[in-house]
C-alpha positions in Angstrom: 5.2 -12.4 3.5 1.4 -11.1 2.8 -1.0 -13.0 2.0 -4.5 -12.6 0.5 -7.5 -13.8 1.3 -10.6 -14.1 -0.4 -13.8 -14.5 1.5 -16.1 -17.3 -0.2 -18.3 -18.0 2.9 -20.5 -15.4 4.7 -20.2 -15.7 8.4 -23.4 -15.2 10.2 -22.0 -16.1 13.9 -20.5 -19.1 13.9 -23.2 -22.0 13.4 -21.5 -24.1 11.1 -19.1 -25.0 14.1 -19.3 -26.8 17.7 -17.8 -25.0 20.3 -16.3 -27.1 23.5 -17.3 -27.8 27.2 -13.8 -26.1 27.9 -14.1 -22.8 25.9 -15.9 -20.4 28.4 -18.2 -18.3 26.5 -21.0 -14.7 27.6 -17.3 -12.9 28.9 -17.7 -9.5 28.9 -14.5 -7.8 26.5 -12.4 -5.3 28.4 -12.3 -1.6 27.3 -8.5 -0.7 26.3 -6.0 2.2 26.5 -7.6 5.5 27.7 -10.9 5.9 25.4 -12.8 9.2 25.1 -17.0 9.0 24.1 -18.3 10.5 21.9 -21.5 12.0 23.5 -23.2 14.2 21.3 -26.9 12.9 21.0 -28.1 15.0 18.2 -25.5 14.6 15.4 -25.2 11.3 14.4 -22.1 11.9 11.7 -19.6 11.5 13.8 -16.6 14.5 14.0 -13.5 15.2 16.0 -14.8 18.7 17.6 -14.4 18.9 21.3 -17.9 19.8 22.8 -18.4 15.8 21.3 -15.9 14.2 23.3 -15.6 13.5 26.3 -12.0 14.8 27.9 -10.3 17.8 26.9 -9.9 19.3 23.2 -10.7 17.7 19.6 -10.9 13.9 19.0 -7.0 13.6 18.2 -5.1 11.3 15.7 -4.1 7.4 17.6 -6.9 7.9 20.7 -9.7 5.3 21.3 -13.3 6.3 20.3 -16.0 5.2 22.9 -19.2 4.6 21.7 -22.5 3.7 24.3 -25.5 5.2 22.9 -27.8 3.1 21.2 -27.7 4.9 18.4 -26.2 4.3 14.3 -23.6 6.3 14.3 -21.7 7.4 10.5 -17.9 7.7 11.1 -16.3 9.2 7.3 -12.4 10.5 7.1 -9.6 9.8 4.7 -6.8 7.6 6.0 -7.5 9.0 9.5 -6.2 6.9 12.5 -7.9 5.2 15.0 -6.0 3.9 18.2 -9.0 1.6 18.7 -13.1 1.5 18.6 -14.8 0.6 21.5 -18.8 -0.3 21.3 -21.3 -0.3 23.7 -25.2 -0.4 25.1 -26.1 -1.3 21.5 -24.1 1.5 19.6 -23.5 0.8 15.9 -20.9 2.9 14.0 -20.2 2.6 10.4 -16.5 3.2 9.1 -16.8 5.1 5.2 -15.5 7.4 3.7 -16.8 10.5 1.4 -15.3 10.0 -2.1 -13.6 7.0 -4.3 -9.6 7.6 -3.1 -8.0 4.4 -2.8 -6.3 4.4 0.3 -7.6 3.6 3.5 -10.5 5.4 4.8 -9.3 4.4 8.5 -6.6 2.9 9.6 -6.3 1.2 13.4 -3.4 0.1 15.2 -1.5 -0.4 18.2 -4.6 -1.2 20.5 -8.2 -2.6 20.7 -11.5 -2.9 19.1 -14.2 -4.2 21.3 -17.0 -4.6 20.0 -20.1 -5.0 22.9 -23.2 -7.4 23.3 -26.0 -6.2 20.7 -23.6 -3.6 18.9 -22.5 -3.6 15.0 -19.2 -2.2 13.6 -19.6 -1.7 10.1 -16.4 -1.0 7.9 -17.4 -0.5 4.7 -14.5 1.2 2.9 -10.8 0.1 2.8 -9.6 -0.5 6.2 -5.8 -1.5 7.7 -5.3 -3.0 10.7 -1.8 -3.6 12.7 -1.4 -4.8 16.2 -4.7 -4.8 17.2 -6.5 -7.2 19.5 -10.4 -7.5 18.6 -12.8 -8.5 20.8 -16.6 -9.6 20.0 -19.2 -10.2 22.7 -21.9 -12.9 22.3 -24.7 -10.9 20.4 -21.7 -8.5 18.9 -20.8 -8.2 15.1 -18.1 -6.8 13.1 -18.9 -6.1 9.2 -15.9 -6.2 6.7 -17.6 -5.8 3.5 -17.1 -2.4 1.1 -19.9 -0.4 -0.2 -17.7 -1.1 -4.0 -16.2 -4.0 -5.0 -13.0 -2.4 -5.9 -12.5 -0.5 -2.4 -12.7 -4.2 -0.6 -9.2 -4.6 0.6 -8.9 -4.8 4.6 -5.0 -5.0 5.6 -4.8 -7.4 9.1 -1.9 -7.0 10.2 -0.5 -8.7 13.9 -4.0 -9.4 14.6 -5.9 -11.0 17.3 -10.0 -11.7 16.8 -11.5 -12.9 20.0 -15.0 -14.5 19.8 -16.9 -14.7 22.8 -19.8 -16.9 22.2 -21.2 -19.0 19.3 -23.5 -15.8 18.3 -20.1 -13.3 18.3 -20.6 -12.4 14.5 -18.1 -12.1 11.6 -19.2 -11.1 8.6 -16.3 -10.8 5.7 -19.2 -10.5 3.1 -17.0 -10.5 -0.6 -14.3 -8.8 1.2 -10.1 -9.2 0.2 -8.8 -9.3 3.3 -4.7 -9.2 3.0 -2.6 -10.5 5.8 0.6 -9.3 6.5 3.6 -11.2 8.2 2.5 -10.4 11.5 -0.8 -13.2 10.8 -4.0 -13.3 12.0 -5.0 -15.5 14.8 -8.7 -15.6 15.7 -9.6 -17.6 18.9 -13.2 -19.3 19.6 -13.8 -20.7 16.2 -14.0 -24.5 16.2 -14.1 -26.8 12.6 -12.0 -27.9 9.9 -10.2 -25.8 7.2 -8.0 -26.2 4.8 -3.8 -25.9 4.4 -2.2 -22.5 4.9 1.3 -23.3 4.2 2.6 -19.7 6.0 0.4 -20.2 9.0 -0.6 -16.8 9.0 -4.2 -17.6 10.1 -4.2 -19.5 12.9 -6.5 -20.6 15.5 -5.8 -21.4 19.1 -8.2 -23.4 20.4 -6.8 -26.9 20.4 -9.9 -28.6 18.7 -9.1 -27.3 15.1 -7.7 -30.1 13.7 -4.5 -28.4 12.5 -5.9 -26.9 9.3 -6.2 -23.4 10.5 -9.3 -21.5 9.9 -9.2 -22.1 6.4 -12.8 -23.0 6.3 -13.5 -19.7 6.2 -11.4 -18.5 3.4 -9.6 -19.1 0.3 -6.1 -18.6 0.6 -3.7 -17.4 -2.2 -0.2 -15.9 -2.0 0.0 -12.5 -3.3 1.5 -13.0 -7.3 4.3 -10.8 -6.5 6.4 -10.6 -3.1 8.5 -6.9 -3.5 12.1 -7.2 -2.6 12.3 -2.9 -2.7 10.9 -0.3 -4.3 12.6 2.8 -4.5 12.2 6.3 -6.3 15.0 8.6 -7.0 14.9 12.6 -9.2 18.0 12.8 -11.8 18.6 16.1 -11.8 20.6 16.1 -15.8 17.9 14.9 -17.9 15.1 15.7 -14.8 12.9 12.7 -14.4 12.4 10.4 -12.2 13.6 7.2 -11.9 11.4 4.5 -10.2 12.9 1.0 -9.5 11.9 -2.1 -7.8 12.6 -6.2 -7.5 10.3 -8.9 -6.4 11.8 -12.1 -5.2 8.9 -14.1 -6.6 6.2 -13.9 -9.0 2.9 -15.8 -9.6 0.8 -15.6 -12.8 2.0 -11.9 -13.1 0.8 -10.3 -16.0 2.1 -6.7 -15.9 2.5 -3.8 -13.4 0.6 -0.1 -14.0 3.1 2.5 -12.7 0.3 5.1 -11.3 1.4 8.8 -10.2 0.2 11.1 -8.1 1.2 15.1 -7.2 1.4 16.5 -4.4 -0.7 14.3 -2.2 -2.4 10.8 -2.4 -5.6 10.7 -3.6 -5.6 11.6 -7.7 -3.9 8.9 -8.8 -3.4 8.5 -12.9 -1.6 5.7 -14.8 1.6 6.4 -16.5 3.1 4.2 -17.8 2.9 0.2 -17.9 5.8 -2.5 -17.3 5.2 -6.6 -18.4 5.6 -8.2 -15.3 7.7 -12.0 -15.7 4.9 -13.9 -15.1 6.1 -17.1 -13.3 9.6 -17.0 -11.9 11.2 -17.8 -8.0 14.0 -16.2 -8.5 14.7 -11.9 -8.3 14.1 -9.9 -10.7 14.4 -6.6 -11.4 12.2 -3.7 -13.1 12.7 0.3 -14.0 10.9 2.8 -15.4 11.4 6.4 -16.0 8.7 9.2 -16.0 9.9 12.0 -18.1 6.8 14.1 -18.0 7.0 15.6 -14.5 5.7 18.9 -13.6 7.6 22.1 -13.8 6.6 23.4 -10.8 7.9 21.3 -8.2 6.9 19.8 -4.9 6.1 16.0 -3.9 5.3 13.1 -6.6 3.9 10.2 -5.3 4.1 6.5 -7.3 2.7 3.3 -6.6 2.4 -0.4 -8.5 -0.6 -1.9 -9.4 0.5 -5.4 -9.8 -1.7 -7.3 -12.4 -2.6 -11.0 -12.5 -3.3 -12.8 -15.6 -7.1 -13.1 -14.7 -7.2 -9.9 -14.0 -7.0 -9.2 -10.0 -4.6 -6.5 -8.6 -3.0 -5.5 -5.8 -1.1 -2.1 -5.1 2.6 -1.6 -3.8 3.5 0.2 -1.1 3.1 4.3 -2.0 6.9 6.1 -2.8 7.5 9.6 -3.3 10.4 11.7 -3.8 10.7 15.4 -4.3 10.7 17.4 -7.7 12.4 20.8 -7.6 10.7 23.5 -9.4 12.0 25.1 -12.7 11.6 28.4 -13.6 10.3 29.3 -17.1 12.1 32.0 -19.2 11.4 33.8 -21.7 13.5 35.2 -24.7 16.5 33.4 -23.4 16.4 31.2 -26.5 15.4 31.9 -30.2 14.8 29.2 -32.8 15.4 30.2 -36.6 14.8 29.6 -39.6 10.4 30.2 -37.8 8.5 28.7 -40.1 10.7 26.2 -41.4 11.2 23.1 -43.3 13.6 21.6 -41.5 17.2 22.9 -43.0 19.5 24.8 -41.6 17.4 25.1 -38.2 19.5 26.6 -35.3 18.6 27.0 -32.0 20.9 30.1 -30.6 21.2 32.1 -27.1 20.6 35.4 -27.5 20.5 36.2 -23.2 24.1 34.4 -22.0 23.3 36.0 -18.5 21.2 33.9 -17.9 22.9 30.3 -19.0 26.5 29.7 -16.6 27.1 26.6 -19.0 25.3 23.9 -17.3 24.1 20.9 -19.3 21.2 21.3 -21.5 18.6 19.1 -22.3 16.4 19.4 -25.0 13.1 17.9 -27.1 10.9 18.4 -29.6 6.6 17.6 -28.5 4.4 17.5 -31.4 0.5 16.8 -31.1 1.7 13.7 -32.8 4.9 13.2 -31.8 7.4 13.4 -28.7 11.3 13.1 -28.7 13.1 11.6 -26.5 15.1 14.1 -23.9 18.2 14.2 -25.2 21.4 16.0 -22.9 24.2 17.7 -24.4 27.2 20.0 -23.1 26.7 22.7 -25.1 24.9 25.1 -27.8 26.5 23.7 -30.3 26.1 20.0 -29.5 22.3 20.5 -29.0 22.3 22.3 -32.8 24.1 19.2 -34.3 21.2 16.8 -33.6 18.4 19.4 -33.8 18.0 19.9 -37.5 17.6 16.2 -38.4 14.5 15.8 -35.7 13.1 19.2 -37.2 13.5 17.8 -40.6 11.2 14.1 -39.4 8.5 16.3 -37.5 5.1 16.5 -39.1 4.3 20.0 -40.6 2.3 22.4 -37.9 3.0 23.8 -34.6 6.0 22.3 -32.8 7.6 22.8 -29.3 11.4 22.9 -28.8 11.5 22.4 -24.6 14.8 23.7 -23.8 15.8 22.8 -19.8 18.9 23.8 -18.5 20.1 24.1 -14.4 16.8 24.8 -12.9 15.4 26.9 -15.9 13.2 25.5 -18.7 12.1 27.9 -22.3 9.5 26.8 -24.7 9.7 28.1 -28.4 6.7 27.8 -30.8 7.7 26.4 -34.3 6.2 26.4 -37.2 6.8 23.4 -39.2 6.0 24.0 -43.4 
């Protein structure tokens, strides 16, 4: 299970505890994996071209970035990944990123981050970590604290902090930091704490009297614990169909059901589910976005899970593919145009290009939109149009007419 934790105490190394005669402090952190440097003495904005790097082509996705200039370096992607960080000789290097997206500016995983003896790594965007080992030198710090307070989420992951001395800095500033199953387990810290009922923070030197690192933070379980989340394209009435259960729920006020096409970074609200506020049992949610595109490609959904007080937290990100329709044009013709509602007929006046698949049809209105409805046939779409026609406001009215992978619109004039 995840679990979120808010910072309440700014760590400026670790005076508020004692640290043991038996607890060995001053070692040097070992460099991991195969790391390439970045040696380019003139540029300070860090990028992945070769004639930066040390070893052969451009800085690649999953390698280890060497820093050991003492110089401030400026690191800024979009949910690149890291296979680790490595600072040294003083180096300082800054994690950001150029715009307000909210997913991860960097991700690393699957290796280290060392972080030397008078360096700083500063992560100041959304960050995930998973199955990393981090190592801090005496004199070293590591900066978890976003430039915006709504870009403040750092995922840990199967974590392992390593302090090496009683001035090995932590600074979590007013960050969330959100643990996943795997836990966090930082080793050097020494003092009292409070009850984590999971055990997902953890430290290992003996002296902690068996309440964790808590000290440090306020722990919470997330409000909702997922059970699935799943997205799925019907093809009859085309939408898409999102579904999901959580297992438990905490003072859960609502979910936002936010969409996003063709990649993930313009993400827009559409549509909004009452969560069940308190329950420890499953339950189950669906919604269904009838307002995809016509053109086709990739749509993207996630939740934004919302407490009571207001904090939120985002699901995992779901996509499924939309196929594209392919507008027509004379295919359909709507009559009595103007009209007032009687008698109005919707006819096919092209049959080559209808092979009598299902139709589906509605009316959208300025003011008003009806529901998708799917018929058989021509003449079971006419029996239900007139009495919608008939309940629109007067003006401009659209009859969307989708049928196989086609779609017509026909202007109306409502009197």
């Amino acid at each position: 299970m995840d679990r979120k934790i808010k910072i309440v105490v700014l760590l400026l190394g670790f005076a508020l505890a004692s640290f043991p005669s038996n607890v060995v402090f001053g070692q040097a952190c070992s460099d991991c994996g195969t790391p390439r440097t970045y040696s380019s003495t003139g540029n300070l904005n860090v990028g992945l071209n070769a004639s930066n790097w040390s070893g052969p082509g451009g800085f690649s996705v999953g390698q280890i970035a060497r820093f050991s200039d003492p110089r401030n370096y400026i690191w800024t992607a979009n949910d690149f990944n890291l296979g680790g960080i490595i600072l040294r000789g003083g180096a300082n290097l800054t994690l950001n990123r150029s715009n307000q997206g909210n997913n991860p500016s960097f991700t690393i995983s699957n290796n280290c981050i060392v972080v030397g003896s008078g360096s700083t790594l500063n992560l100041i965007y959304i960050t995930a970590m998973e199955n990393v080992t981090i190592c801090i030198e005496e004199g070293g710090t590591l900066i978890m604290d976003s430039r915006s307070s709504t870009r403040n989420d750092f995922f840990l992951d199967n974590v392992q902090i390593n302090l090496q001395g009683p001035r090995a800095q932590l600074d979590f500033g007013d960050a969330n930091i959100i643990v996943g199953s795997g836990g966090v387990n930082i080793d050097g810290y020494v003092g009292d704490g409070c009850d984590d009922p999971d055990g997902n923070v953890r430290s290992t030197n003996p002296t902690v009297s068996g309440d964790d690192v808590c000290l440090l933070f306020r722990v919470s379980a997330l409000p909702v614990e997922y059970l699935y989340f799943d997205a799925g394209f019907r093809k009859q009435e085309r939408l898409v169909e999102l579904k999901w259960a959580t297992s438990a729920e905490w003072e859960n006020s609502h979910f936002e059901v936010e969409r996003s096409l063709n990649n993930i970074d313009n993400w827009v609200k559409v549509g909004q589910i009452h969560g069940m506020g308190f329950s420890d049992g499953p339950v189950e949610y669906q919604f269904m976005d009838e307002k995809i595109p016509f053109t086709g490609n990739f749509v993207y959904y996630r939740l934004k899970q919302v407490d009571f007080d207001g904090t939120f937290a985002y699901s995992k990100v779901v996509s499924v593919r939309v196929p594209a329709m392919e507008v027509t044009n004379g295919v359909w013709r709507a009559f009595p145009n103007p009209t007032d509602g009687q008698n109005f007929r919707v006819s096919l006046i092209d049959s080559s290009q209808y092979e009598e698949e299902a139709i589906t049809f509605r009316l959208v209105h300025p003011m008003v939109f009806t529901a998708p409805q799917t018929v058989a046939s021509e003449w079971e779409m006419n029996a239900g149009i007139e009495e919608l026609v008939r309940k629109m406001p007067k003006g401009i009215f659209v009859v969307e007419i989708q049928w196989g992978r086609k779609v017509e619109h026909i202007k109306v004039m409502k009197k």
